[in-house]
C-alpha positions in Angstrom: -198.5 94.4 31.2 -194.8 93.2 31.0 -194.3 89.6 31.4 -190.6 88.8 31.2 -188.6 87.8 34.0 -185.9 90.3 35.2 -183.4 89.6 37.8 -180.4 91.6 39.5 -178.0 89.9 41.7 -176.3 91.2 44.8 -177.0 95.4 44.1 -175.2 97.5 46.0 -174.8 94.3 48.5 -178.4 94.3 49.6 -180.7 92.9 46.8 -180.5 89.3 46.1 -182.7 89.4 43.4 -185.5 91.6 41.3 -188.5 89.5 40.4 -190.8 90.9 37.4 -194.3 89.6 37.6 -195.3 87.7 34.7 -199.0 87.4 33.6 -201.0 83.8 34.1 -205.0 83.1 33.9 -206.5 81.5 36.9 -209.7 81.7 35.0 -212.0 82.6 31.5 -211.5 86.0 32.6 -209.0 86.7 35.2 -205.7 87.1 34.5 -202.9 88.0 37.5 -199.7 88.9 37.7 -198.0 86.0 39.0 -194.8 86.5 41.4 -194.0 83.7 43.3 -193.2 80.9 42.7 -190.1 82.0 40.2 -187.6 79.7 38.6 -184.9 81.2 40.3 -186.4 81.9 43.8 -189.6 79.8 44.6 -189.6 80.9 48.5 -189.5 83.6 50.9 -189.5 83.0 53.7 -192.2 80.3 54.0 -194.2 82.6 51.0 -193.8 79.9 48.6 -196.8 81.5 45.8 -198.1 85.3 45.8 -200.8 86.6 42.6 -201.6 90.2 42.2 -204.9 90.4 40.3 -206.3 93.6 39.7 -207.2 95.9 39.5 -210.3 95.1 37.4 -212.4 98.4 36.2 -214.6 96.6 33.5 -216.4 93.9 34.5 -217.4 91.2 31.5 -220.2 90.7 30.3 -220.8 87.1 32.2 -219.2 87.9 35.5 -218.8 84.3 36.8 -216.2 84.1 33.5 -213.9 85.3 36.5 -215.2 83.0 39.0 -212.4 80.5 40.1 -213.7 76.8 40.1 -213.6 74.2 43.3 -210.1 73.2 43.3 -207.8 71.2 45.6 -204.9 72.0 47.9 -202.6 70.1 50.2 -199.8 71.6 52.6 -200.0 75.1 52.6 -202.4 77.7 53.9 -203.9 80.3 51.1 -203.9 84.0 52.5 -206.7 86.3 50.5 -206.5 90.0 51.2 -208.2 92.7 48.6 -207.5 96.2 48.3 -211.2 96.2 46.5 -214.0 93.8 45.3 -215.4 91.0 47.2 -215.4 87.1 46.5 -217.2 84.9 48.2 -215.2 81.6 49.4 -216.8 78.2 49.9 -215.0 75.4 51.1 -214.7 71.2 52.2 -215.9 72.1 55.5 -218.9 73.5 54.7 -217.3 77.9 55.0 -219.3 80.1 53.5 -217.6 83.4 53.9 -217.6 87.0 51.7 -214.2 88.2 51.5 -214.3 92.1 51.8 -211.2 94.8 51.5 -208.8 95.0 54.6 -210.0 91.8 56.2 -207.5 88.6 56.4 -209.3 85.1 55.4 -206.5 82.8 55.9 -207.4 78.7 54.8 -204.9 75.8 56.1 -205.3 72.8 53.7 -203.5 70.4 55.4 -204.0 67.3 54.9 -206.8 68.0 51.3 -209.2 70.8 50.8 -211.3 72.2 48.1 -212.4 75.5 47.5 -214.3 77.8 45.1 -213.6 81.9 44.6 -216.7 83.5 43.0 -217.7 86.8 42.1 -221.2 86.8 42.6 -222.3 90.9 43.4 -221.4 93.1 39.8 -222.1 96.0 42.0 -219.8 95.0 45.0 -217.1 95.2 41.8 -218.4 98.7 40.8 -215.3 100.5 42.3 -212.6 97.6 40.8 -211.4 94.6 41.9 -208.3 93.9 43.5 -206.6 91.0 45.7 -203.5 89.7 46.7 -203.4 85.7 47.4 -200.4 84.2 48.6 -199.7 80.5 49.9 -197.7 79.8 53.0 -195.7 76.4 53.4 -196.4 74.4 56.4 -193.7 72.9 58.6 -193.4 69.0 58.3 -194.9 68.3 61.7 -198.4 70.1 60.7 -198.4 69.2 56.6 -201.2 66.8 57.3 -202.9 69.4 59.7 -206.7 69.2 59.7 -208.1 71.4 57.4 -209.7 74.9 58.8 -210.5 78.6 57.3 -210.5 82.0 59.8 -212.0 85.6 58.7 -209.7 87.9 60.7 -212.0 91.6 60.3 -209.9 95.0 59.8 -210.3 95.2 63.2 -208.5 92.6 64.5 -205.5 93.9 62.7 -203.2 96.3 63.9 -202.5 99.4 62.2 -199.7 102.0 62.6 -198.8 105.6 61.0 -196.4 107.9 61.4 -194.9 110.7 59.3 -196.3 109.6 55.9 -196.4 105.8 56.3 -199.3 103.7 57.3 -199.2 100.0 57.7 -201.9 97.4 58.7 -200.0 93.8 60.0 -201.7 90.7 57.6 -199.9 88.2 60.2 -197.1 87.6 61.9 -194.6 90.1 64.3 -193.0 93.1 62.8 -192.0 96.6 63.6 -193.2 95.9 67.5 -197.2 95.1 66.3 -198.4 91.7 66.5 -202.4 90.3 66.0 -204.2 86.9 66.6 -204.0 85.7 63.5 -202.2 82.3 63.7 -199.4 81.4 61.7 -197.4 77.4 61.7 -193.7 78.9 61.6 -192.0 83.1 62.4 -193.3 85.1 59.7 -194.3 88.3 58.9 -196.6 89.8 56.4 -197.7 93.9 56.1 -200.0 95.9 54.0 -197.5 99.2 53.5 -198.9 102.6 52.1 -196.4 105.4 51.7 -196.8 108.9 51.0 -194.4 110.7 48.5 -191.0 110.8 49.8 -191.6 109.2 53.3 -189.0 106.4 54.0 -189.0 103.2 55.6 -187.2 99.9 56.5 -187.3 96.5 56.6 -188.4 94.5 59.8 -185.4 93.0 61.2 -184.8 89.7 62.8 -185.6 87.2 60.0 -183.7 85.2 57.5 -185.4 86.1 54.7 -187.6 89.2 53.7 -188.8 90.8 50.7 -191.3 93.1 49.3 -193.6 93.5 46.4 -195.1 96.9 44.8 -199.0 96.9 44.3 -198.4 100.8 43.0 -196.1 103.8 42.8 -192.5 103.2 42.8 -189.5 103.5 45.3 -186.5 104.4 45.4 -183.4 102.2 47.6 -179.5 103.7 47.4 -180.5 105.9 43.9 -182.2 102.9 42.1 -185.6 103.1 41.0 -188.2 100.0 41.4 -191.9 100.0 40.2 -195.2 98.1 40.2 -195.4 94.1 39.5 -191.4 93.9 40.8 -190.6 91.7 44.0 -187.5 92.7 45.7 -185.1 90.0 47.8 -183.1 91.1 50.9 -180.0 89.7 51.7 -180.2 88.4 55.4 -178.2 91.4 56.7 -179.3 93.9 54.3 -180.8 97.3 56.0 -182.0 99.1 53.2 -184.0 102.3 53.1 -187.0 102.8 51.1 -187.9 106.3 49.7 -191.4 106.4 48.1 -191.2 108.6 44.8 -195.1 109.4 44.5 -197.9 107.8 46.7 -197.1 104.2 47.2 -198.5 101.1 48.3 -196.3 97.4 49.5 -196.4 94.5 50.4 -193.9 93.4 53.2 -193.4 89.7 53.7 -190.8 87.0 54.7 -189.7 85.1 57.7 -187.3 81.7 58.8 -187.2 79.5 55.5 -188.3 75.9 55.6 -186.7 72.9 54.1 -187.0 72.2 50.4 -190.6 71.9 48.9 -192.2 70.7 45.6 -194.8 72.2 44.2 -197.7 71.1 41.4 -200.2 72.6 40.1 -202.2 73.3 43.4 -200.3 70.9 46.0 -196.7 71.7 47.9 -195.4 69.1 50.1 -191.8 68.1 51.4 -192.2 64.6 49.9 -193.0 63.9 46.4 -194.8 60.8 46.9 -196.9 62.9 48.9 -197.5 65.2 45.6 -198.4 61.8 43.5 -200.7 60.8 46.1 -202.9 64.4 45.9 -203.3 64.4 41.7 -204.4 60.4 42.3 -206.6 62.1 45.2 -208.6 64.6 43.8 -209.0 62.4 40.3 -210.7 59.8 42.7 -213.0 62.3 44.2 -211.0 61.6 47.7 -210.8 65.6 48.4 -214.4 66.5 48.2 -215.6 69.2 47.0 -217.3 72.5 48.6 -221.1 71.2 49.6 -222.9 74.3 48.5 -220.7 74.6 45.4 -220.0 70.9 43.9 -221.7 71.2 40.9 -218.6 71.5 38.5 -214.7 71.9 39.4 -211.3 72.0 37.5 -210.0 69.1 36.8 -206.1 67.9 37.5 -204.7 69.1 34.6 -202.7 66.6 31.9 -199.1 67.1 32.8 -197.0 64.6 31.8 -194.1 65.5 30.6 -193.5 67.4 33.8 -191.7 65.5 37.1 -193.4 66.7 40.3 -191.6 69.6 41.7 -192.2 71.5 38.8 -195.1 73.5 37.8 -197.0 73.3 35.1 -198.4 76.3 33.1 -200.7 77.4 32.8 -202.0 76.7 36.3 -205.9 77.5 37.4 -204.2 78.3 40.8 -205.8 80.5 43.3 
């Protein structure tokens, strides 16, 4: 895997920016490819985190070595979608819930939540493992939001095809489709498969918008773009996507919000409000998942690092 950072400014007027993944660990055994936050982009839209992990073909030898520990989060809502695998998810409020392929499990954390990942089934794995997670900001007025998790099954999600290009709709309003799944602030968020050469645009109406290829490669005005790279619109941009071989995206983006910080596992408008979560979780304030609160990750030692910043490397999930 490649992890340096590549970025292009302004191509052809309708890229703002290329974003490379780079690799992180979230645990003893899982590594991802990390894409959001970046040093020169941390948001799209409200997206203000996305990790690609996967695919996994060989399982280790201990498979909870990829299991990702109870951990904290504040102002944001994690959205977990897997192309393959299963995890199961336990949580604050007492969720117990196996994440499958295709389905949406979408966690607000408000106000303080804790929650574990684990990979419990080797033969649920047999076939790979694969997931995309990324965090959504919440507006000011519903940061401190009570706490709550929602399965959303496959069919609860729209899907659409049409001459080579199939899409299923994560959240949000796009291309006319639209689902129950329920968002804090205008976004939108697609699962995109392409067959070779079939074409296809952005939604339209947003501020922001980007995309991110799981696999394959497109092409946009002659350029060529592959796997682990995050493309950035510019607001007005309409650009045309050609798929070179079979291809599969994720479209995402929506109205930004105002400026957020982010540590470790916490974003929030205020800082304070960031100093108040580490001093939270060390106090065992946040508590931890009741049918898994036997161990956790603790807040890591960060000090020469201001809030606002994020500290590497980060058991995020």
């Amino acid at each position: 895997m490649q992890t340096g950072l590549q970025t292009n400014f302004k191509m052809h007027g309708m890229i703002d920016m290329v974003i490379k993944a780079r690799e992180a660990a979230i645990s003893k055994a899982m590594k991802v490819k990390r894409i959001l936050p970046f040093r020169l982009r941390r948001m799209v839209g409200p997206f203000i985190f996305m990790d690609h992990a996967g695919p996994v073909a060989n399982m280790p030898a201990e498979i909870s070595s990829l299991d990702v520990l109870p951990h904290p989060h504040i102002g944001l809502s994690t959205v977990s979608y897997l192309f393959g695998g299963q995890v199961t998810h336990r949580d604050s409020l007492g969720v117990e819930q196996i994440i499958r392929p295709g389905e949406v499990n979408w966690m607000t954390a408000g106000s303080g939540i804790a929650h574990s990942e684990r990979f419990e089934d080797p033969s649920s794995l047999a076939g790979g493992l694969e997931m995309i997670q990324t965090w959504v900001a919440l507006p000011e007025k519903d940061e401190e939001a009570h706490p709550s998790f929602t399965n959303y099954s496959p069919e609860q999600l729209p899907v659409f095809t049409d001459k080579g290009v199939w899409m299923r709709l994560i959240a949000g309003d796009a291309f006319g489709l639209h689902n129950a799944v329920k968002t804090n602030s205008p976004l939108f968020y697609l699962h995109v498969v392409l067959q070779k050469a079939a074409r296809l645009a952005l939604p339209k109406g947003y501020a922001e918008r980007g995309l991110y290829i799981v696999k394959g490669s497109i092409e946009i005005s002659g350029v060529s773009y592959a796997p682990g790279q995050m493309l950035v619109f510019n607001k007005n941009a309409d650009p045309l996507m050609v798929a070179k071989e079979e291809t599969t995206l994720m479209l995402l983006g929506g109205e930004p919000l105002s400026e957020r910080f982010i540590w470790w596992n916490f974003v929030s408008s205020r800082k304070e409000r960031i100093e108040q979560a580490k001093e939270d979780w060390k106090q065992g304030r946040i508590i931890l998942p009741p049918n898994d609160n036997h161990e956790f990750i603790p807040l890591p030692e960060d000090k020469s690092r201001p809030a606002g910043s994020s500290p590497r490397p980060e058991p995020l999930s």
